[in-house]
TORPA-329527 format. One record per residue (C-alpha): residue in three letters; x, z, y. Coordinates in nm, 2 decimals, padded with zeros to 4 digits. Each point is the difference from the previous one (the first is absolute). Layout:
REM residues N
ALA:X:Z:Y
...
***
This chain:
REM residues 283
UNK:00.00:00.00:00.00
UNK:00.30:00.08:00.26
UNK:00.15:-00.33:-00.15
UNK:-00.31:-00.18:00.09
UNK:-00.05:00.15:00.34
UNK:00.32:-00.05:00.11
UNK:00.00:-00.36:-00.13
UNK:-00.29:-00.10:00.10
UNK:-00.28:-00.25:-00.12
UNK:00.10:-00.34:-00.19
UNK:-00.24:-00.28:00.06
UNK:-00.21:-00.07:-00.33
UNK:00.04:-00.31:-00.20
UNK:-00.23:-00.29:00.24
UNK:-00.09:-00.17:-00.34
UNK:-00.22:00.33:-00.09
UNK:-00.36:00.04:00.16
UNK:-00.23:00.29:-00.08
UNK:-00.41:-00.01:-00.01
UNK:-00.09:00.36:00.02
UNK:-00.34:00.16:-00.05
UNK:-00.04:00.25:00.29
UNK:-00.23:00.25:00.06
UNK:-00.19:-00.21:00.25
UNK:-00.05:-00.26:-00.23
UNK:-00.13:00.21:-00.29
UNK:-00.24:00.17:00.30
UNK:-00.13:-00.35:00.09
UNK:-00.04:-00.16:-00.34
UNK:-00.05:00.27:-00.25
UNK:00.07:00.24:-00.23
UNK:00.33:00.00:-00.21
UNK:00.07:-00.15:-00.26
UNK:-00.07:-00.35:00.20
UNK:-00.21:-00.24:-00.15
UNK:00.25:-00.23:-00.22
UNK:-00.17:-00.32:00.14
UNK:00.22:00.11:00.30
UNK:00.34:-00.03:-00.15
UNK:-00.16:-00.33:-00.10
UNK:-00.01:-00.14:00.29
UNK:00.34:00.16:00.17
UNK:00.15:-00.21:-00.30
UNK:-00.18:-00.30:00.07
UNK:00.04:-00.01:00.41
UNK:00.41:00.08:-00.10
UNK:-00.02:-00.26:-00.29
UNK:-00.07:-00.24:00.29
UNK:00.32:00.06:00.24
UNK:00.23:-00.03:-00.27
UNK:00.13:00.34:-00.07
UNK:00.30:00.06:-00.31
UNK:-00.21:00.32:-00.14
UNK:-00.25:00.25:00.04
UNK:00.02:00.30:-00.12
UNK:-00.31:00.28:-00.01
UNK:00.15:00.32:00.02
UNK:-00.37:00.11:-00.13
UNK:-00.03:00.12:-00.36
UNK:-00.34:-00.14:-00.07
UNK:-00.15:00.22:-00.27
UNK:-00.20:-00.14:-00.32
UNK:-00.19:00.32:00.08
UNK:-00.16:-00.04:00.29
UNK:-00.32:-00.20:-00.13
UNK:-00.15:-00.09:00.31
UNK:00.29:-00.22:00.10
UNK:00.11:-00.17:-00.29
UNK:-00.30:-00.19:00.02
UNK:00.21:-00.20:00.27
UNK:00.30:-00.03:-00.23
UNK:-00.11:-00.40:-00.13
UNK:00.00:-00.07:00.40
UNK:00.36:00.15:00.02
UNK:00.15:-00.14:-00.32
UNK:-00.14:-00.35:00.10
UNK:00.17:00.02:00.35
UNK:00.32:00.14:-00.14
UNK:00.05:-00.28:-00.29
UNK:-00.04:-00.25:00.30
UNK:00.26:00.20:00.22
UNK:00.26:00.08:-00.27
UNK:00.21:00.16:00.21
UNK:-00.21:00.32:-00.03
UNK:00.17:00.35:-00.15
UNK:-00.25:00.30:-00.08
UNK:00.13:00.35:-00.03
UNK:00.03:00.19:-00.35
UNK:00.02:00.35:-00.02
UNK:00.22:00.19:-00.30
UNK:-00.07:00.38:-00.10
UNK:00.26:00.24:-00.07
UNK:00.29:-00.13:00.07
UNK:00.36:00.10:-00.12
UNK:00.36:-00.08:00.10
UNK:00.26:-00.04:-00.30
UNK:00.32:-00.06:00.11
UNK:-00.12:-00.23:00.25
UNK:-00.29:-00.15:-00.23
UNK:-00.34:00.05:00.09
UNK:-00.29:00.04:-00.23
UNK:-00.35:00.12:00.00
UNK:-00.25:00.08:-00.21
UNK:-00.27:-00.20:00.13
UNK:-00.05:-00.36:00.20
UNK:-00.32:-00.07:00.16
UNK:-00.09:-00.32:00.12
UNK:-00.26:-00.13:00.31
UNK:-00.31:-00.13:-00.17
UNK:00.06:-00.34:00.18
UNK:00.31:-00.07:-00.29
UNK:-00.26:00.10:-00.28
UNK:-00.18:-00.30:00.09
UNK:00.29:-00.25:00.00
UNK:00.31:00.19:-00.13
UNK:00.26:-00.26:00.22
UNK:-00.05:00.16:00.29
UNK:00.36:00.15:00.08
UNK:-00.05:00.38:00.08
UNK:00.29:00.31:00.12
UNK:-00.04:00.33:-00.03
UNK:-00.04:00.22:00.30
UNK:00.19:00.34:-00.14
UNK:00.29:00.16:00.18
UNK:00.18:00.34:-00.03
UNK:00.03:00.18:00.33
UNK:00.32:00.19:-00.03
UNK:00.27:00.09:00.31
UNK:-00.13:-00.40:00.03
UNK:-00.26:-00.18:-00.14
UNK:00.13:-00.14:-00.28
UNK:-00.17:-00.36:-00.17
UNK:00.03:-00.09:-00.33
UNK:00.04:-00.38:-00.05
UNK:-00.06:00.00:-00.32
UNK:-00.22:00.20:-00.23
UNK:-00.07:-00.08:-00.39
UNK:-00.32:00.12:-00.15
UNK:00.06:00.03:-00.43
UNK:00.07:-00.39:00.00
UNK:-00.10:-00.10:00.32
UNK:00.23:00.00:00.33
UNK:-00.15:00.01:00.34
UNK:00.17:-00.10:00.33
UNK:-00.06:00.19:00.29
UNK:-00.20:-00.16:00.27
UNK:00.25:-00.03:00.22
UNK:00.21:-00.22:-00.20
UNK:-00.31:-00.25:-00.08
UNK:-00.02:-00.05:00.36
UNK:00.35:-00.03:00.02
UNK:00.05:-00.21:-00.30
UNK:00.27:-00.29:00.01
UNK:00.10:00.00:-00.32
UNK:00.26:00.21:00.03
UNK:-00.16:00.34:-00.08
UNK:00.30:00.05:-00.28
UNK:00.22:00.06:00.26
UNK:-00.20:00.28:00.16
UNK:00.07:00.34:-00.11
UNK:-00.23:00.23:-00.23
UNK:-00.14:00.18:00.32
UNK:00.05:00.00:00.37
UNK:-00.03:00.27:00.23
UNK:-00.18:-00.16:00.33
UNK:00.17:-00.03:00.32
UNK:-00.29:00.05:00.24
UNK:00.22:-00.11:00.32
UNK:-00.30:-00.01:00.27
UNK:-00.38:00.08:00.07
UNK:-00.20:-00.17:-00.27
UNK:-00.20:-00.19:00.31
UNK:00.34:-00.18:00.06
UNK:-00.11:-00.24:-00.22
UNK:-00.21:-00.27:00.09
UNK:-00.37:00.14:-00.07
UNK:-00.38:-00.07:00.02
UNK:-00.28:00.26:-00.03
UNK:-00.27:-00.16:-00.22
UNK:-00.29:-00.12:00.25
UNK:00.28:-00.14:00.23
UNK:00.13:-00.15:-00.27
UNK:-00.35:-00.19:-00.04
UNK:-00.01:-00.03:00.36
UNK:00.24:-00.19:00.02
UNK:-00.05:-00.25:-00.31
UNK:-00.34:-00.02:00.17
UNK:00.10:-00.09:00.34
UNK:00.27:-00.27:-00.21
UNK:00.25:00.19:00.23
UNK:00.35:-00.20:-00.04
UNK:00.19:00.36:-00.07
UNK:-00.08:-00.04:-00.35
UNK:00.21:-00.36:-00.05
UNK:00.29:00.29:00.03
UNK:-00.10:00.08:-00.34
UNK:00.14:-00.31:-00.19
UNK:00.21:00.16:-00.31
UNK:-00.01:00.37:00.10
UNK:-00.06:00.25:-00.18
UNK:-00.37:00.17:00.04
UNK:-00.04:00.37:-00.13
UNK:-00.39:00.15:00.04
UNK:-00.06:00.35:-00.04
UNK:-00.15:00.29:00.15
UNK:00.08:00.23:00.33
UNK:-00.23:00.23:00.04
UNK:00.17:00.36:-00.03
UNK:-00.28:00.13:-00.20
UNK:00.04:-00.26:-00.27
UNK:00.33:-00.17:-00.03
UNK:00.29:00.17:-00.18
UNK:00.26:00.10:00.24
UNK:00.34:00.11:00.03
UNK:00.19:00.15:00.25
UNK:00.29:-00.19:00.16
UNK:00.32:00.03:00.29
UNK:-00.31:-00.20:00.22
UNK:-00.30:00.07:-00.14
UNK:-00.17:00.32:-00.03
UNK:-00.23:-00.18:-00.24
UNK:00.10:-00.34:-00.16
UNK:-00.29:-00.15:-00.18
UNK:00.07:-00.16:-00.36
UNK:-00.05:-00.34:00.16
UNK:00.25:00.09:00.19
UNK:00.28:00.14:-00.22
UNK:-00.08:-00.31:-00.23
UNK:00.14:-00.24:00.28
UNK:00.26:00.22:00.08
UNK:00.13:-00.06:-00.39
UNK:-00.09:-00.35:00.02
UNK:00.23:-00.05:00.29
UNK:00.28:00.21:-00.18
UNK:00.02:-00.25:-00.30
UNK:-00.03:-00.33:00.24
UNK:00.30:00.18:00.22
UNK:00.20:00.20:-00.27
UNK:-00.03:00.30:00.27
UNK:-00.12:00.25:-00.24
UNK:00.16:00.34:-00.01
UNK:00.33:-00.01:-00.19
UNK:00.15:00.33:-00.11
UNK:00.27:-00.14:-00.23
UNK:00.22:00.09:00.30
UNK:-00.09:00.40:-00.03
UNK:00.28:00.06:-00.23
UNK:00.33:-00.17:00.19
UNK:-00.16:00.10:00.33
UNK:00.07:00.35:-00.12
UNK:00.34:-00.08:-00.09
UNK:00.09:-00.23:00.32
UNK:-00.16:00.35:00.19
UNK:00.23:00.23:-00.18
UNK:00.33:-00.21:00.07
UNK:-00.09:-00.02:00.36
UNK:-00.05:00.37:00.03
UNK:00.32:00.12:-00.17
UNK:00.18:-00.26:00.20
UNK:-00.16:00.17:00.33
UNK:00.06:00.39:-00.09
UNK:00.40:-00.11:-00.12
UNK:00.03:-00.21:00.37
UNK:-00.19:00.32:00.18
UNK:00.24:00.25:-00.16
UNK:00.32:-00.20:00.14
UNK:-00.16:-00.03:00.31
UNK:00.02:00.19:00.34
UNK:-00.38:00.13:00.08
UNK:-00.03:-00.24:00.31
UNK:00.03:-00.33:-00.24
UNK:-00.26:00.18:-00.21
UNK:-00.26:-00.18:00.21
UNK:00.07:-00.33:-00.09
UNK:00.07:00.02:-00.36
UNK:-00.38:00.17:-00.05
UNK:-00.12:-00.29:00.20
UNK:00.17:-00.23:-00.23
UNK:-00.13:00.20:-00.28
UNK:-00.35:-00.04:00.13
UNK:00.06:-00.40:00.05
UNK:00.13:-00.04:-00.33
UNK:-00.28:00.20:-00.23
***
């Protein structure tokens, strides 16, 4: 957090745009969950300007009876998209020596329709950081995260088991819509949206009283739809956080603060000064 705030904010990754659900919209259009005819259309208005994905950062629940009843709507505009990744959620989940496993996978009802449709599961571990696993198996099934489905170029063996996100501004930084002015401005055919040609498009929910949020170095509350861009931008950027430098840090640290207390004790006090400033420079 000091880091950070000394640091500063790093401008997001332009080729990710988030469509939020805020508490506004869910005050002027209904109840949650939302009606599934509108992810629907979100995909279809996006399907038109071209976009490389969409993610919905939105487990939607075989459950909830009253809304899968919109599910042949959805499935019929995601086959014509197919670009479209739906979120998976795993139970328990257990780290092995950096291999993940659970003891449970559930899938969004939309996949038990057409089982194509490319899904990611939405689980992290929130430790000193939030910590993502990119892969988690399932008895014989292996599920990538979300995150690396949006991110996918093929080259997902080169990522490493997990990643522990580097959340390096406000999640508002990135280029973002609230749903009705979203519609609003498909509606008015407002030329903003060519901007959306091959970019990435993660939907998902704001509102403090539903969204899953974690705290951040910016945000007191960072919503899931949030944190999910956050690692998507990691993977395209390689600027997760690495910690494979803990161990020679502490070495490098040690060498540089012997060297100081031998050069203090040969010292006169007055030069003191300037070999704690050098000290300080050098750590």
């Amino acid at each position: 957090d000091v880091f950070s705030s000394v640091h500063g904010e790093t401008q997001p990754d332009s080729n990710i745009v988030i469509i939020h659900i805020s508490e506004d919209d869910l005050s002027s259009i209904g109840p949650w969950p939302l009606k599934r005819s509108y992810y629907a259309l979100l995909i279809k208005s996006l399907e038109k300007y071209k976009t490389k994905r969409i993610g919905i950062e939105i487990f939607l629940s075989s459950r909830v009876v009253t809304q899968t009843i919109y599910d042949n709507v959805l499935v019929s505009e995601i086959n014509k998209a197919g670009n479209v990744v739906l979120a998976s959620v795993a139970g328990n989940t257990s780290d092995n020596d950096e291999m993940f496993t659970t003891d449970s996978l559930s899938y969004p009802s939309p996949k038990l329709l057409n089982e194509k449709i490319t899904t990611g599961h939405l689980n992290f571990l929130n430790k000193n950081r939030v910590t993502i696993p990119l892969h988690i198996k399932a008895g014989g099934e292996e599920e990538k995260s979300f995150s690396v489905q949006l991110a996918e170029s093929g080259h997902s063996e080169n990522y490493p088991q997990s990643i522990e996100v580097n959340t390096f501004s406000y999640w508002q930084s990135f280029t973002n819509y609230s749903l009705l002015d979203f519609f609003e401005l498909v509606e008015n055919e407002d030329p903003v949206l060519e901007s959306l040609k091959n970019k990435i498009v993660i939907i998902g929910v704001s509102d403090p009283l539903i969204a899953v949020s974690v705290k951040s170095s910016f945000d007191e509350r960072l919503p899931g739809v949030g944190l999910h861009a956050f690692a998507t931008d990691n993977l395209l950027n390689k600027r997760w956080f690495d910690n494979s430098y803990y161990f020679i840090s502490s070495i490098v640290f040690l060498i540089i603060l012997l060297i100081t207390i031998f050069f203090i004790s040969r010292r006169k006090h007055a030069k003191q000064f300037f070999v704690l400033l050098f000290f300080f420079i050098a750590v």
